[in-house]
C-alpha positions as protocol buffer text, in pm:
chain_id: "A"
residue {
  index: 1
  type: UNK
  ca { x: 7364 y: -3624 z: -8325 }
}
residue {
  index: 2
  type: UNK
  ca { x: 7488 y: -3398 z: -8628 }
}
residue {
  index: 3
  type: UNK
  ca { x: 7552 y: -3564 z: -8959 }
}
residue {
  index: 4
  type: UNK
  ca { x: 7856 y: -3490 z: -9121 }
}
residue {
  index: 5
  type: UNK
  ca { x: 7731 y: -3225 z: -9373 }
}
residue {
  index: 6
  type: UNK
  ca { x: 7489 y: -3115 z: -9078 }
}
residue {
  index: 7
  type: UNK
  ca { x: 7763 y: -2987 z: -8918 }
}
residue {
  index: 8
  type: UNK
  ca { x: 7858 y: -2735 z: -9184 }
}
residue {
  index: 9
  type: UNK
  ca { x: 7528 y: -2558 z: -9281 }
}
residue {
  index: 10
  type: UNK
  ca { x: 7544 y: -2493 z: -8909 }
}
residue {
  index: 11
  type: UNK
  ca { x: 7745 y: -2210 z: -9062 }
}
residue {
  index: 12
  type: UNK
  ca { x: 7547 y: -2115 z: -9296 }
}
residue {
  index: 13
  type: UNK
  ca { x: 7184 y: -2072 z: -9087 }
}
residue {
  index: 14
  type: UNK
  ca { x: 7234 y: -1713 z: -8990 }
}
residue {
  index: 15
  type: UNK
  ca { x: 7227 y: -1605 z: -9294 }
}
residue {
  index: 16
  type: UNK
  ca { x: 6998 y: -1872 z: -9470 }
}
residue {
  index: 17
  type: UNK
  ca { x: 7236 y: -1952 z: -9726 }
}
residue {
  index: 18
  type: UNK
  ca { x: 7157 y: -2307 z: -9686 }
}
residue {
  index: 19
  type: UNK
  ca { x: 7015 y: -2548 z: -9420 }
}
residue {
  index: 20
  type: UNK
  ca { x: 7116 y: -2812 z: -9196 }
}
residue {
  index: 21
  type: UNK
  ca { x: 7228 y: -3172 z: -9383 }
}
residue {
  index: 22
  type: UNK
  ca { x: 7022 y: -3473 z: -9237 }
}
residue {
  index: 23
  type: UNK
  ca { x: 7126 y: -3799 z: -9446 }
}
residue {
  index: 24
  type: UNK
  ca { x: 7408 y: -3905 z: -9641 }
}
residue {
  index: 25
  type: UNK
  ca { x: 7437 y: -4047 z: -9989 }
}
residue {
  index: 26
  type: UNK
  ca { x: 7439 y: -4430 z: -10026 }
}
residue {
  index: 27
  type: UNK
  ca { x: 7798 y: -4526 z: -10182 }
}
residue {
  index: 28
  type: UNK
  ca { x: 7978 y: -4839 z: -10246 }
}
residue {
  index: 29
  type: UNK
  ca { x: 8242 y: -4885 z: -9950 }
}
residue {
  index: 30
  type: UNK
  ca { x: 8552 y: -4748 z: -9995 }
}
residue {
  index: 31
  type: UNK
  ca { x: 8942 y: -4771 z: -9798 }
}
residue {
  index: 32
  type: UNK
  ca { x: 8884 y: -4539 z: -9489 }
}
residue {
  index: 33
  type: UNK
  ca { x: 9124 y: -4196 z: -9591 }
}
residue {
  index: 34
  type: UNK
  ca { x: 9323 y: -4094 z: -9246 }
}
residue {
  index: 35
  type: UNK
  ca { x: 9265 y: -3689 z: -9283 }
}
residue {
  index: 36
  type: UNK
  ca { x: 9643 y: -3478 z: -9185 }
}
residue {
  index: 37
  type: UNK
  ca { x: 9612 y: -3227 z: -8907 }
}
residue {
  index: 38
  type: UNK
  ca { x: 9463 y: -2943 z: -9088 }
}
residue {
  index: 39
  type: UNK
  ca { x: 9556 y: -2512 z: -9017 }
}
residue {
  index: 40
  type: UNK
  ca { x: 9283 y: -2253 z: -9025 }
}
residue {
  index: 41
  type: UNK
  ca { x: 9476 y: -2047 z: -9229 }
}
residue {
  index: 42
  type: UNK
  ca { x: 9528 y: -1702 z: -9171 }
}
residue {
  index: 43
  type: UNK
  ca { x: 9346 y: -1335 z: -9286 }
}
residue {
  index: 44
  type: UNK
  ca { x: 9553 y: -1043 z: -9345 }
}
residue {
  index: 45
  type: UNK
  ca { x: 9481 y: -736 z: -9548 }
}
residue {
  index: 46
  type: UNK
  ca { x: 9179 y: -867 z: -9728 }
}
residue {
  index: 47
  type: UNK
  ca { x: 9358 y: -1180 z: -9835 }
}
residue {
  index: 48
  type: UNK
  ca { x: 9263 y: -1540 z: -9636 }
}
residue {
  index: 49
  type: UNK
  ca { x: 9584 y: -1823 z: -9684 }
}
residue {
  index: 50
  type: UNK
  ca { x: 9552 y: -2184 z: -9638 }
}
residue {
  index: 51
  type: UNK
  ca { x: 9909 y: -2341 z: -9693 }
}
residue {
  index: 52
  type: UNK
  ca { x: 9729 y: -2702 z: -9597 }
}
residue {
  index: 53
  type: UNK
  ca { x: 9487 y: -2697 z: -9893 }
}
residue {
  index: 54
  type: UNK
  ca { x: 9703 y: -2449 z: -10094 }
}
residue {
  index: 55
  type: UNK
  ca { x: 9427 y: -2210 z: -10131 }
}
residue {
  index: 56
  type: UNK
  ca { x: 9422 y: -1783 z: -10146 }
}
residue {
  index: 57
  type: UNK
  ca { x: 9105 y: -1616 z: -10092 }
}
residue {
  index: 58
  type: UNK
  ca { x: 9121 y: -1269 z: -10171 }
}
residue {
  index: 59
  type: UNK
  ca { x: 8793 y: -1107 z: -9981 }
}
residue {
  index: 60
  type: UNK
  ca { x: 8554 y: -757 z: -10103 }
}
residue {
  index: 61
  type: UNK
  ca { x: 8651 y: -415 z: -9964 }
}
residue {
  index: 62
  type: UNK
  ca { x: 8493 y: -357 z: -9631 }
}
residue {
  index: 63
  type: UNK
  ca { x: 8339 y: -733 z: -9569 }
}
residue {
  index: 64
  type: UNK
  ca { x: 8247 y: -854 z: -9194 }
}
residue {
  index: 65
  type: UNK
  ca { x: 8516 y: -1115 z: -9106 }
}
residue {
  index: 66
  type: UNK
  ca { x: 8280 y: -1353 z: -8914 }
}
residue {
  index: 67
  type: UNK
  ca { x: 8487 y: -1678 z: -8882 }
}
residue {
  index: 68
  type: UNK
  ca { x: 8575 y: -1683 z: -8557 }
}
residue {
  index: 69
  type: UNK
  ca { x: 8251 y: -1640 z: -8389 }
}
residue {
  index: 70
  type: UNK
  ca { x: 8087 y: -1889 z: -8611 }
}
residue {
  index: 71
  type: UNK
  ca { x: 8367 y: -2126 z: -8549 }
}
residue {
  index: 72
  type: UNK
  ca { x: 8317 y: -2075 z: -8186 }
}
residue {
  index: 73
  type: UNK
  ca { x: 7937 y: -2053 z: -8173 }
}
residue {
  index: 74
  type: UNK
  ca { x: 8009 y: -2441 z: -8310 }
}
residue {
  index: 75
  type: UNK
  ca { x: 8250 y: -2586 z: -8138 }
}
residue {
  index: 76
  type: UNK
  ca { x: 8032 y: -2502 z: -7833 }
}
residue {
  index: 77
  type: UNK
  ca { x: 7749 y: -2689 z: -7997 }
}
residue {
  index: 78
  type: UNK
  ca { x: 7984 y: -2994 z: -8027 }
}
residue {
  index: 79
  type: UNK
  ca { x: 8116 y: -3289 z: -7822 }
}
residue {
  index: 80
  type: UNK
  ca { x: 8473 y: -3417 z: -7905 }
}
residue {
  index: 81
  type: UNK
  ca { x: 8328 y: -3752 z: -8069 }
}
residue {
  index: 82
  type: UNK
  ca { x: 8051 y: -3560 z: -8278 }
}
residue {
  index: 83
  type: UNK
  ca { x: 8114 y: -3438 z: -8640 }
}
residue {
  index: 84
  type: UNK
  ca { x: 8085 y: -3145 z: -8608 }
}
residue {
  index: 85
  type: UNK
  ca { x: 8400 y: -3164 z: -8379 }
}
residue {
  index: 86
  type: UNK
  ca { x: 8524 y: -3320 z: -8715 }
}
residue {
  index: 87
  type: UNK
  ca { x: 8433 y: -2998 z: -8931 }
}
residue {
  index: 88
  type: UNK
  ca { x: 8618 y: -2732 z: -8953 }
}
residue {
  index: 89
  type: UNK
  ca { x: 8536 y: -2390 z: -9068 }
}
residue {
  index: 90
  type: UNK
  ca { x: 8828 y: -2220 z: -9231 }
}
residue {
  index: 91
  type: UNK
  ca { x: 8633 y: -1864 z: -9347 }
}
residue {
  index: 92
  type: UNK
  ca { x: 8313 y: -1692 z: -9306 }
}
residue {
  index: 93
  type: UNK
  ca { x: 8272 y: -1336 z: -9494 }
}
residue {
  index: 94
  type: UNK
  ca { x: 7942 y: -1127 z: -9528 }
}
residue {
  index: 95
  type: UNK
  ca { x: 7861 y: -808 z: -9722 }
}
residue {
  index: 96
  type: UNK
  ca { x: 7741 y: -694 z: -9412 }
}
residue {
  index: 97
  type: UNK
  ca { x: 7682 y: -843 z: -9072 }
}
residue {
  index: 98
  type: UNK
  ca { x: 7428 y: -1154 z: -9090 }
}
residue {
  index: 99
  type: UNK
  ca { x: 7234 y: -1012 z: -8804 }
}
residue {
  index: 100
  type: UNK
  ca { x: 7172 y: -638 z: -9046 }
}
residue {
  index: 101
  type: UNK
  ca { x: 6861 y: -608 z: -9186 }
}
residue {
  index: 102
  type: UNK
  ca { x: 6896 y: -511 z: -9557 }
}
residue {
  index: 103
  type: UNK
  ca { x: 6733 y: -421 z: -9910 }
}
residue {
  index: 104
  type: UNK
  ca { x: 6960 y: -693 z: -10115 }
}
residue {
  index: 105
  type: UNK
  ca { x: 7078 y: -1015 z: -10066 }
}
residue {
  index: 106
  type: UNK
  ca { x: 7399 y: -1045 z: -9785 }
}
residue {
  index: 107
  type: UNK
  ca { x: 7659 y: -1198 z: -10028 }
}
residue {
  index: 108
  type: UNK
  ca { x: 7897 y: -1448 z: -9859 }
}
residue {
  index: 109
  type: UNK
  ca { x: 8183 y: -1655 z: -9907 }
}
residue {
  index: 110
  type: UNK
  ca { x: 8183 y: -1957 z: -9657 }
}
residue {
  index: 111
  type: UNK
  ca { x: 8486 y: -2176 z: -9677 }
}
residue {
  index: 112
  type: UNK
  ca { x: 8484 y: -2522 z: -9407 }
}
residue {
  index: 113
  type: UNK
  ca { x: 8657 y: -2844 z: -9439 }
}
residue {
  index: 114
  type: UNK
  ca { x: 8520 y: -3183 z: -9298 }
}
residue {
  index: 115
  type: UNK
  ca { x: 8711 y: -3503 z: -9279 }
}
residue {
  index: 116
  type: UNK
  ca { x: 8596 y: -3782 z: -9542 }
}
residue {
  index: 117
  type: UNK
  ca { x: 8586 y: -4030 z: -9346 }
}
residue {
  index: 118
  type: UNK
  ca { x: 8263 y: -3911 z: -9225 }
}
residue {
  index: 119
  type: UNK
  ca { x: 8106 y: -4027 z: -9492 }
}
residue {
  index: 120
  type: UNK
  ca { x: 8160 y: -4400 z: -9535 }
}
residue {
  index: 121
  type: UNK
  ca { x: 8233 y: -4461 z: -9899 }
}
residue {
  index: 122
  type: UNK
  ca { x: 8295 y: -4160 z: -10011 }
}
residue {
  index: 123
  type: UNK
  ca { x: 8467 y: -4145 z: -10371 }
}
residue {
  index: 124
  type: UNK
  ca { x: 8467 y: -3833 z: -10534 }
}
residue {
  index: 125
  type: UNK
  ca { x: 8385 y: -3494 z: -10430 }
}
residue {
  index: 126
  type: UNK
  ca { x: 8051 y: -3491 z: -10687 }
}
residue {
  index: 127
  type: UNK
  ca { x: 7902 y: -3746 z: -10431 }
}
residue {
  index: 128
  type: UNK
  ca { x: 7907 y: -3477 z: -10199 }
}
residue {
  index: 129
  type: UNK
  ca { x: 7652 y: -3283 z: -10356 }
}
residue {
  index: 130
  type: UNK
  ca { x: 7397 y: -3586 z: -10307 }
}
residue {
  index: 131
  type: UNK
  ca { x: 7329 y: -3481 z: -9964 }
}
residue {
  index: 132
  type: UNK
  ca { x: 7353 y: -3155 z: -10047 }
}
residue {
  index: 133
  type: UNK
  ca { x: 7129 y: -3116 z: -10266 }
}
residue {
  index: 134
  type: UNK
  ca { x: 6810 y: -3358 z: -10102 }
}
residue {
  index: 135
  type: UNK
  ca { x: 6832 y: -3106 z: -9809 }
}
residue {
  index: 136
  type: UNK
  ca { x: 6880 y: -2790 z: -9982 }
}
residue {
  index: 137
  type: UNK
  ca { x: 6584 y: -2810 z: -10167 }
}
residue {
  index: 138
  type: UNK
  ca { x: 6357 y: -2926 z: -9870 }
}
residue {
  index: 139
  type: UNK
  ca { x: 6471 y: -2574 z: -9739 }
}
residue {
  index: 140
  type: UNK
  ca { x: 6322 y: -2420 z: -10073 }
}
residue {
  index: 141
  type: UNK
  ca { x: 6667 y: -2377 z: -10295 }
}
residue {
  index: 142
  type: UNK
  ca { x: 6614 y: -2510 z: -10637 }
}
residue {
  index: 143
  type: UNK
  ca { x: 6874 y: -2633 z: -10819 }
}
residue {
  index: 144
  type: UNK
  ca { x: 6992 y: -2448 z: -11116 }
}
residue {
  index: 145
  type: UNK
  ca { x: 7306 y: -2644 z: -11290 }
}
residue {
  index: 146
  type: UNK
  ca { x: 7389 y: -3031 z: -11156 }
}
residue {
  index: 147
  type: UNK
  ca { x: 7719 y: -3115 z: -11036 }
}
residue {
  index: 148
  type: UNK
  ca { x: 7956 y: -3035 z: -11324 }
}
residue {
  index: 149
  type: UNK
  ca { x: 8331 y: -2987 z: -11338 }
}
residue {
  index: 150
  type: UNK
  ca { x: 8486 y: -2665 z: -11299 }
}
residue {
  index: 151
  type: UNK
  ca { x: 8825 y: -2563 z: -11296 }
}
residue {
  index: 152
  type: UNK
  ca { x: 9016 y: -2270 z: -11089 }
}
residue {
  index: 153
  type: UNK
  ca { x: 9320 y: -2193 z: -11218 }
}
residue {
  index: 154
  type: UNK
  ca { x: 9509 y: -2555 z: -11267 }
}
residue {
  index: 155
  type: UNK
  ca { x: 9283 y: -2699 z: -10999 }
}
residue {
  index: 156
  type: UNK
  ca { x: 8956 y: -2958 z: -11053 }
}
residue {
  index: 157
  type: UNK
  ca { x: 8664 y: -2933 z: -10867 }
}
residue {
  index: 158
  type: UNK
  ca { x: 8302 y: -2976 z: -10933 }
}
residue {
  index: 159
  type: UNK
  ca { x: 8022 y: -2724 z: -10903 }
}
residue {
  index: 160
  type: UNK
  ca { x: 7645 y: -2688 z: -10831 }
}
residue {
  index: 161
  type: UNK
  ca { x: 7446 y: -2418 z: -10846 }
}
residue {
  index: 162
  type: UNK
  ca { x: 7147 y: -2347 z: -10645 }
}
residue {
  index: 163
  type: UNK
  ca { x: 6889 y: -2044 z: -10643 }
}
residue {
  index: 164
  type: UNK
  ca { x: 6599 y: -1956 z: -10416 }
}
residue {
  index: 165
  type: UNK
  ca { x: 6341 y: -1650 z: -10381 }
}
residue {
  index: 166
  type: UNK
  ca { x: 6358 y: -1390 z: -10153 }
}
residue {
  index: 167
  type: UNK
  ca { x: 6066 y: -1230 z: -10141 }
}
residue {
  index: 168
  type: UNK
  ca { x: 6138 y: -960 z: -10459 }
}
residue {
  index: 169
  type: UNK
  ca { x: 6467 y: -1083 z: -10421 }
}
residue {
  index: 170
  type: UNK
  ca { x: 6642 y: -1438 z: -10581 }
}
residue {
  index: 171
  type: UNK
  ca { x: 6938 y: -1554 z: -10341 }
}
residue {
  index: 172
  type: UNK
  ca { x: 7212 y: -1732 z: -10591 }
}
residue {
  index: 173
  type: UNK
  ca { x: 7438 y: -2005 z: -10456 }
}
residue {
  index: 174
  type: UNK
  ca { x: 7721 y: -2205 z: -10604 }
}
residue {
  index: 175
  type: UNK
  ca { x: 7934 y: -2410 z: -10432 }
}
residue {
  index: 176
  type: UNK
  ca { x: 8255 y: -2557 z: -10498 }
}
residue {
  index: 177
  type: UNK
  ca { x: 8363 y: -2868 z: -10400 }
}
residue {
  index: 178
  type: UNK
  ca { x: 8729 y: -3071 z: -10385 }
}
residue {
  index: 179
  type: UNK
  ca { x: 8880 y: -3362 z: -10171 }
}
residue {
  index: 180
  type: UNK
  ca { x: 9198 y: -3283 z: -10069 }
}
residue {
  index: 181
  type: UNK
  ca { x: 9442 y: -3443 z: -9771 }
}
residue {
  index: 182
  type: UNK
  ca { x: 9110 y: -3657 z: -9621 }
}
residue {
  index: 183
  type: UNK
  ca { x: 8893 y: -3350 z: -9619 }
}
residue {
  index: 184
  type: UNK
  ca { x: 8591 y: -3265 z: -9852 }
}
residue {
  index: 185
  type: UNK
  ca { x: 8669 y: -2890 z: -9849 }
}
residue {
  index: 186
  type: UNK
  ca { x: 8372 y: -2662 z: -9959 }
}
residue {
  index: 187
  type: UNK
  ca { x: 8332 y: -2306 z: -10096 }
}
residue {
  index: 188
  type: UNK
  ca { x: 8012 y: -2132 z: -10114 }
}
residue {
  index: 189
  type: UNK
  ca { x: 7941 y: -1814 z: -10270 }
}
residue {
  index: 190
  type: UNK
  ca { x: 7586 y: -1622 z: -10203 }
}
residue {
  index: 191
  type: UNK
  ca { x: 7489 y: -1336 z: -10400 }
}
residue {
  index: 192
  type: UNK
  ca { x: 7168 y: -1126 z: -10562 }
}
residue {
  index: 193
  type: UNK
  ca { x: 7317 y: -1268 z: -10899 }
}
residue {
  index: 194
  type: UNK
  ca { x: 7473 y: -1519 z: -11098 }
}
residue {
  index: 195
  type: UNK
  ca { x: 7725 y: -1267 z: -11195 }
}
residue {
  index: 196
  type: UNK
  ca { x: 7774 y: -1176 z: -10851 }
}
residue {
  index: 197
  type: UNK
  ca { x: 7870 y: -1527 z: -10772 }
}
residue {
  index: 198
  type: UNK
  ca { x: 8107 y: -1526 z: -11056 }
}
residue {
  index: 199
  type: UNK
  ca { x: 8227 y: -1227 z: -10926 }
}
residue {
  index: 200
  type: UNK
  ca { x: 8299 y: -1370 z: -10611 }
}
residue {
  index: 201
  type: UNK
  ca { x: 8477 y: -1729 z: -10730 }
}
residue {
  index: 202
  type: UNK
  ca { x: 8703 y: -1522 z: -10900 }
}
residue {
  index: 203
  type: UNK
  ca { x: 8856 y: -1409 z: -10550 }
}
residue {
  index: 204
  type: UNK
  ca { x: 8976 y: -1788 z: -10509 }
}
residue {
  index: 205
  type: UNK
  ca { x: 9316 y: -1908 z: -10641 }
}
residue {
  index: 206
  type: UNK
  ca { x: 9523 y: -2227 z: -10552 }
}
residue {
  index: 207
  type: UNK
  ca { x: 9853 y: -2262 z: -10555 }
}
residue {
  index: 208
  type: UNK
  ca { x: 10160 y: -2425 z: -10329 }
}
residue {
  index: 209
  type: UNK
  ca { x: 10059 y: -2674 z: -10059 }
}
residue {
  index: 210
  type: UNK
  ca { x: 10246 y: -2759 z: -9751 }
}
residue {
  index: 211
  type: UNK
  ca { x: 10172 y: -3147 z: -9604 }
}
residue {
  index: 212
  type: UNK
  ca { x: 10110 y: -3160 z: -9242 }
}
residue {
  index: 213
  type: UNK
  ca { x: 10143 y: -3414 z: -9001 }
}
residue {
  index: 214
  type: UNK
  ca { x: 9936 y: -3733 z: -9030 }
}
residue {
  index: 215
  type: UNK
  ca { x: 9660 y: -3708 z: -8748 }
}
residue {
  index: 216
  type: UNK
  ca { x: 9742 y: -3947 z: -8495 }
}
């Protein structure tokens, strides 16, 4: 059965950004957090909206738009009572199609939300990296900066950093990470650089959020 955090590097495997998630964190018990019916947002001209988590992702000229096949490919790997079922993946972009061979590393932005009451105790979105990071370096990704905060616009969230080699090549990752509306909502950026990555965070912005219905 997939873990909660399992469930989301799903997303990430063609590409090897990351790897499957096999254990959670130990944390204190917490009040379970009933997560709102959450949108997928929508992507037009370039620029991914998410009115739930009052997001804006504004993509690279000319990136493969891979969301809905990835979201698909999982949801057909899932059973209604599984979390993945409870994951959602919200956006999926690639330099260039994860199945292309290539001379430089396939920089993506992967966006997916997962409710937090998959994780039993979970307080704060920097106990999100503990999983995280155990299983991302058993897949050889090092970390390069701990869980620190990091700020987008007016909005908190905390960031690790990760790199790995690739051959002649060193694959960066950061990922950002907030808890909004019962979701832990992630955003991971893969490039050939740490400049690259910075590059691509500075496509995100946050602004107005619309509340949904509770889920019943």
């Amino acid at each position: 059965m997939d873990t909660p955090a399992r469930a989301v590097f799903k997303f990430f495997a063609v590409t090897l950004l990351a790897c499957p998630l096999q254990a959670q964190q130990a944390v204190k018990p917490a009040p379970t957090q009933t997560a709102a019916k959450s949108d997928s947002g929508v992507l037009t001209d370039g620029i991914y909206r998410n009115t739930t988590f009052g997001f804006t992702y504004k993509t690279a000229f000319g990136w493969v738009d891979r969301t809905r096949e990835m979201r698909d490919d999982s949801n057909e790997d899932s059973s209604p009572d599984s979390n993945a079922a409870k994951s959602i993946l919200l956006l999926a972009m690639f330099e260039r199609p994860p199945e292309a061979s290539g001379d430089s590393v396939n920089s993506a932005v992967v966006v997916a939300a997962e409710e937090v009451a998959s994780y039993p105790g979970l307080r704060s979105a920097e106990q999100y990296f503990g999983p995280l990071t155990e299983l991302t370096k058993s897949k050889g990704l090092a970390v390069v900066n701990e869980p620190y905060e990091f700020r987008v616009g007016e909005t908190q969230l905390v960031r690790g950093d990760f790199g790995k080699p690739l051959g002649n090549l060193i694959m960066h990752q950061s990922t950002l990470v907030m808890i909004e509306k019962g979701y832990v909502v992630s955003f991971t950026f893969i490039a050939g650089s740490q400049d690259e990555v910075d590059e691509l965070v500075e496509g995100l912005s946050f602004g107005r959020k619309e509340t949904p219905a509770a889920r019943k």
